[in-house]
VOGU-3710 file (C-alpha; in Angstrom, 3 decimals, decimal comma):
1> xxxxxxxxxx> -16,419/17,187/-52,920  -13,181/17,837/-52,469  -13,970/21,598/-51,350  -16,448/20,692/-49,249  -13,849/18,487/-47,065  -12,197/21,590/-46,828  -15,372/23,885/-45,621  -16,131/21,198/-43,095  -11,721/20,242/-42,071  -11,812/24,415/-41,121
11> xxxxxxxxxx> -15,650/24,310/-39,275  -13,784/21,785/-37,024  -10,412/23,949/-36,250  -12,693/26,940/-35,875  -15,348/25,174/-33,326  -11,943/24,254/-31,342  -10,001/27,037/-31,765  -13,572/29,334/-30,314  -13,689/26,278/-27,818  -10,038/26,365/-26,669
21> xxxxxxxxxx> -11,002/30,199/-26,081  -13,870/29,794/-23,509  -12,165/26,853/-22,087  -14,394/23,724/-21,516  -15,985/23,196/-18,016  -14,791/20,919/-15,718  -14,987/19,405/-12,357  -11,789/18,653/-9,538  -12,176/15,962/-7,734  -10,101/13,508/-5,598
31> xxxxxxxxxx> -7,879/11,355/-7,450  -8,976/8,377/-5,496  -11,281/7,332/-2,853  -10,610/4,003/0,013  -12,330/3,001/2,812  -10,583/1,997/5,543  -11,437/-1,742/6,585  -9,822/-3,981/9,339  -7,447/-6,973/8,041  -8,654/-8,815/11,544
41> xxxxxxxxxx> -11,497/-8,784/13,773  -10,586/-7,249/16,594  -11,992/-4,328/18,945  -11,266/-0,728/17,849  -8,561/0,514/20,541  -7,913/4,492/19,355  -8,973/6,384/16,052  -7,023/9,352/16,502  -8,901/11,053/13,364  -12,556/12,730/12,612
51> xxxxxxxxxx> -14,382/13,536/9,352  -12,359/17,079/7,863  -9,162/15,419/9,446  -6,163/15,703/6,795  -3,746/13,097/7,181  -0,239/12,187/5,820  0,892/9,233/4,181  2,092/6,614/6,940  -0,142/8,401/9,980  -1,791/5,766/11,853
61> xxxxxxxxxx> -5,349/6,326/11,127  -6,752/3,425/13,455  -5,406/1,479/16,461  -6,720/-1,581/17,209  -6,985/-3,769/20,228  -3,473/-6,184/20,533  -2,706/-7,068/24,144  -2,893/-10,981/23,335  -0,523/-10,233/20,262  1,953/-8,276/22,251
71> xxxxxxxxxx> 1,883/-11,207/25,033  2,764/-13,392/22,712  5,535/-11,633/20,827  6,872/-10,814/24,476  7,161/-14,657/24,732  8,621/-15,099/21,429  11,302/-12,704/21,989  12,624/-14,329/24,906  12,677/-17,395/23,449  14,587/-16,821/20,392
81> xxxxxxxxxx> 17,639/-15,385/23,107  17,569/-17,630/25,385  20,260/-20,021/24,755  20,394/-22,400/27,948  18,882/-24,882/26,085  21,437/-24,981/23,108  24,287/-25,036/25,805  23,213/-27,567/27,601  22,623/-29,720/24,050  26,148/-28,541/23,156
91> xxxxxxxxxx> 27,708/-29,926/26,687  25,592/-32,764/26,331  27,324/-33,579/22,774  30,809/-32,542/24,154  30,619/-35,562/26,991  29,120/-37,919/24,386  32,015/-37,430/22,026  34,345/-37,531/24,426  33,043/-41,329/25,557  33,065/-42,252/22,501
101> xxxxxxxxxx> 36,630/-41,559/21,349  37,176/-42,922/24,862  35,387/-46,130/24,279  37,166/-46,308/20,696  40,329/-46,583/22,025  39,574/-49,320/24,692  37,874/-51,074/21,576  40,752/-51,242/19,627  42,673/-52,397/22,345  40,108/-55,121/23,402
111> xxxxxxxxxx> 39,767/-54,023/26,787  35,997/-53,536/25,843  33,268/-55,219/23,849  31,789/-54,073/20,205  28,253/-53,357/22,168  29,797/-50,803/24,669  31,754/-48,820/21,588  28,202/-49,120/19,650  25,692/-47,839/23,144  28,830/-45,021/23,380
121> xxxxxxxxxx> 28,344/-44,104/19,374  24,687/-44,092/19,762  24,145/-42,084/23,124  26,719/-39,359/21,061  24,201/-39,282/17,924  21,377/-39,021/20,454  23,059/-35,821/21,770  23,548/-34,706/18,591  20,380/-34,880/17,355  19,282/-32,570/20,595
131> xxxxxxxxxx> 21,298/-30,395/19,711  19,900/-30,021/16,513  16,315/-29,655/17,854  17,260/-26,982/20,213  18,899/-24,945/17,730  15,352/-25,496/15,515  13,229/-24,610/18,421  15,683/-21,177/18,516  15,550/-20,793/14,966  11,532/-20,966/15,519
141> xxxxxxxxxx> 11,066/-18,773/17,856  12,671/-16,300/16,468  10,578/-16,882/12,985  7,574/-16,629/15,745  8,167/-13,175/16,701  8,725/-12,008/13,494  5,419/-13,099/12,289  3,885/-11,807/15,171  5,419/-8,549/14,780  3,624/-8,603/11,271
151> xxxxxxxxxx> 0,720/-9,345/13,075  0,963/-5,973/15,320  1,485/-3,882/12,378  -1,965/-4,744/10,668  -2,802/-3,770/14,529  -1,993/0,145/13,211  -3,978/0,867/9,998  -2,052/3,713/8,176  -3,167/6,131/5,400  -1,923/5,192/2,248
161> xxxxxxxxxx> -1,560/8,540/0,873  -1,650/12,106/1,948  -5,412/13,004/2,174  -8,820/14,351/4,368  -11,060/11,919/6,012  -14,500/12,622/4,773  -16,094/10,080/6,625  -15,811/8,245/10,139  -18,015/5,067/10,625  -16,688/3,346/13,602
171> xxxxxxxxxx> -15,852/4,176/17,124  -13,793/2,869/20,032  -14,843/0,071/21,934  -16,686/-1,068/18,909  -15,891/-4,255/17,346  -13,958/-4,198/13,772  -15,029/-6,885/11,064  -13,150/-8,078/7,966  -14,750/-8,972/4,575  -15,733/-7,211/1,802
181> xxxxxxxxxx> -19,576/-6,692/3,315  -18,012/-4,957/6,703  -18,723/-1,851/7,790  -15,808/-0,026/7,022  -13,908/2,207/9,751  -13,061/5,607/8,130  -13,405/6,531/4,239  -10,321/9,042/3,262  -10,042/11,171/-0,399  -7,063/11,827/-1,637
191> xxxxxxxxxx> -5,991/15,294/-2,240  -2,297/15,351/-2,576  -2,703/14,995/-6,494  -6,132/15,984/-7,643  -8,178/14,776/-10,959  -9,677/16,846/-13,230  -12,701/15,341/-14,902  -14,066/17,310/-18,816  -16,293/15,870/-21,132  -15,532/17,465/-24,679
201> xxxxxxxxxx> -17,437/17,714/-27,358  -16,547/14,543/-30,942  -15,344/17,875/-32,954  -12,281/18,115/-30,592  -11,410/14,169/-30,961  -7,962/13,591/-31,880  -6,608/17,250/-31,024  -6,095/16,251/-27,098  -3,123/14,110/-26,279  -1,700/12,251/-23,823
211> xxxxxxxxxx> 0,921/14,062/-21,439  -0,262/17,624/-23,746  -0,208/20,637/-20,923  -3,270/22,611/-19,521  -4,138/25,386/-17,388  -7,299/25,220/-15,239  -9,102/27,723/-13,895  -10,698/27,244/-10,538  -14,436/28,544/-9,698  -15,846/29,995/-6,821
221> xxxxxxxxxx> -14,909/30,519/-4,095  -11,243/29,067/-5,285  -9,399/31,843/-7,580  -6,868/30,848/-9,245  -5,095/29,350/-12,360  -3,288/25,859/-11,915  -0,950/23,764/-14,286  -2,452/20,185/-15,068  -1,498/17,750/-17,175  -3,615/15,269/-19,337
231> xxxxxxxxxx> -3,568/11,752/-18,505  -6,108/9,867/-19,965  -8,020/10,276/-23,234  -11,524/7,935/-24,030  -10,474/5,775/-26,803  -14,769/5,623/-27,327  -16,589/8,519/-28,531  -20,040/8,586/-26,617  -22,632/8,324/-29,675  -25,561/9,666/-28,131
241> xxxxxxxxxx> -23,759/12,709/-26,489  -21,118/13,110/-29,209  -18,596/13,921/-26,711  -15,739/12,237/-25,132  -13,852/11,972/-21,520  -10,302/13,424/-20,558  -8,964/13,543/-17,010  -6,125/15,757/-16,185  -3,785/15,286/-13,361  -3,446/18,034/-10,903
251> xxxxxxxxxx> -0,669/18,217/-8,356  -1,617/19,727/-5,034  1,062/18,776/-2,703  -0,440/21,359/0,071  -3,290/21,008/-0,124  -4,460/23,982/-1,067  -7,007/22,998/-3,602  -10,002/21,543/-2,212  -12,200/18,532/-4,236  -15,279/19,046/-5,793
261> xxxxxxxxxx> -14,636/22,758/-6,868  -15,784/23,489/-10,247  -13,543/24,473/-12,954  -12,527/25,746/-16,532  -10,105/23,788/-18,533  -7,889/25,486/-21,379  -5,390/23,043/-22,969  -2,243/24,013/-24,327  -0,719/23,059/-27,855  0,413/19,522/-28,003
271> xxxxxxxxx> 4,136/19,565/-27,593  4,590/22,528/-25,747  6,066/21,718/-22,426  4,580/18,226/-22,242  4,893/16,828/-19,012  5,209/13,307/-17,807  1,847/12,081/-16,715  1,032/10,267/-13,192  1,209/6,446/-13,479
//
């Protein structure tokens, strides 16, 4: 018994060292695929971008339509400097004070009755208190144009990562919709760091690991050998296939890769170089 674990502990190192040999196919594809949707319904203004565009993280993808935001932010703006308002308030306050401490004096003198101190006290709490409200309707408008400057950037829909456009839906002049069931604007890949999908066979569980080093080898009509790095491992063996899933992260900062090329895959001994992996 015990010599047959043996027989069957070296079949498995020899099927993966004659596997490690031929490499294991593969396939590179985006690491992640968006569409583009509107946060507000509004008319599409500009999409400066096609299908086979490549676009960097940040580029404004879609413009749309925000001359009634604008107007109001305009609005807002002036308000929140204008401060005739507050200085009027504050002169307003300054004269009521002054009667006051006028009419105190008098008081305490007797030259004047308790009612004419209390009218002076109250007209200088009224002026007060308008004060106050101008400074809140300052305070406000300023608070306006800041959310409606948070409304003009969802006006600019940017790329969220450095990619190609692979499809464009929507056109200027046409009307962009929000919800989950809208027609979405543009559909982007991203290609800046690339997957690497490989489906390997149960003998080879437990030999891949996490962050372990690879080299892949690019198909035609890409030539070329590229350094990868595992990131994921199945934690489920697939019992009617006997095989399992790895993906591999690829970095292609220019590009230079394209998606959906074919590939082999050739890992390198656990340990040896290990890189960190992409969260």
């Amino acid at each position: 018994m015990k010599r047959m674990s043996v027989i069957c502990g070296l079949s498995l190192v020899v099927i993966a060292a004659q596997a490690q040999d031929k490499g294991h196919e593969c396939l590179i594809e985006p690491w992640q695929r968006v569409e583009v949707r509107s946060p507000v319904e509004a008319l599409i203004e500009s999409v400066p971008v096609d299908r086979g565009s490549r676009v960097k993280k940040g580029q404004i993808l879609v413009t749309l339509d925000s001359g009634v935001e604008r107007a109001a932010l305009a609005s807002a703006r002036y308000r929140s400097v204008v401060e005739g308002a507050v200085r009027s308030a504050e002169s307003r306050v300054a004269y009521a004070r002054g009667k006051h401490q006028r009419r105190e004096e008098l008081k305490k003198q007797n030259f004047i009755s308790g009612q004419d101190r209390d009218d002076a006290l109250a007209e200088m709490q009224i002026a007060e208190a308008g004060l106050t409200e101008a400074r809140e309707d300052l305070a406000a408008a300023a608070l306006e144009a800041r959310r409606l400057e948070e409304l003009l950037r969802q006006r600019k829909l940017k790329s969220p990562f450095a990619g190609v456009v692979t499809e464009r839906l929507q056109h200027p002049g046409e009307l962009a919709q929000t919800g989950e069931t809208a027609r979405a604007i543009l559909k982007l890949a991203q290609t800046d760091h690339l997957r690497v999908e490989v489906v390997l066979p149960a003998a080879l569980y437990g030999t891949i690991k996490v962050r372990q080093n690879a080299d892949v080898d690019a198909e035609t009509p890409l030539k070329g050998r590229y350094k990868a790095v595992v990131q994921v491992v199945d934690g489920v063996v697939d019992s009617a296939s006997g095989t399992f899933g790895v993906r591999l992260d690829l970095p292609n900062p220019n590009g230079d890769i394209p998606p959906g090329i074919k590939c082999r895959v050739r890992f390198n001994p656990p340990g040896a170089g290990q890189a960190a992996s992409r969260g």
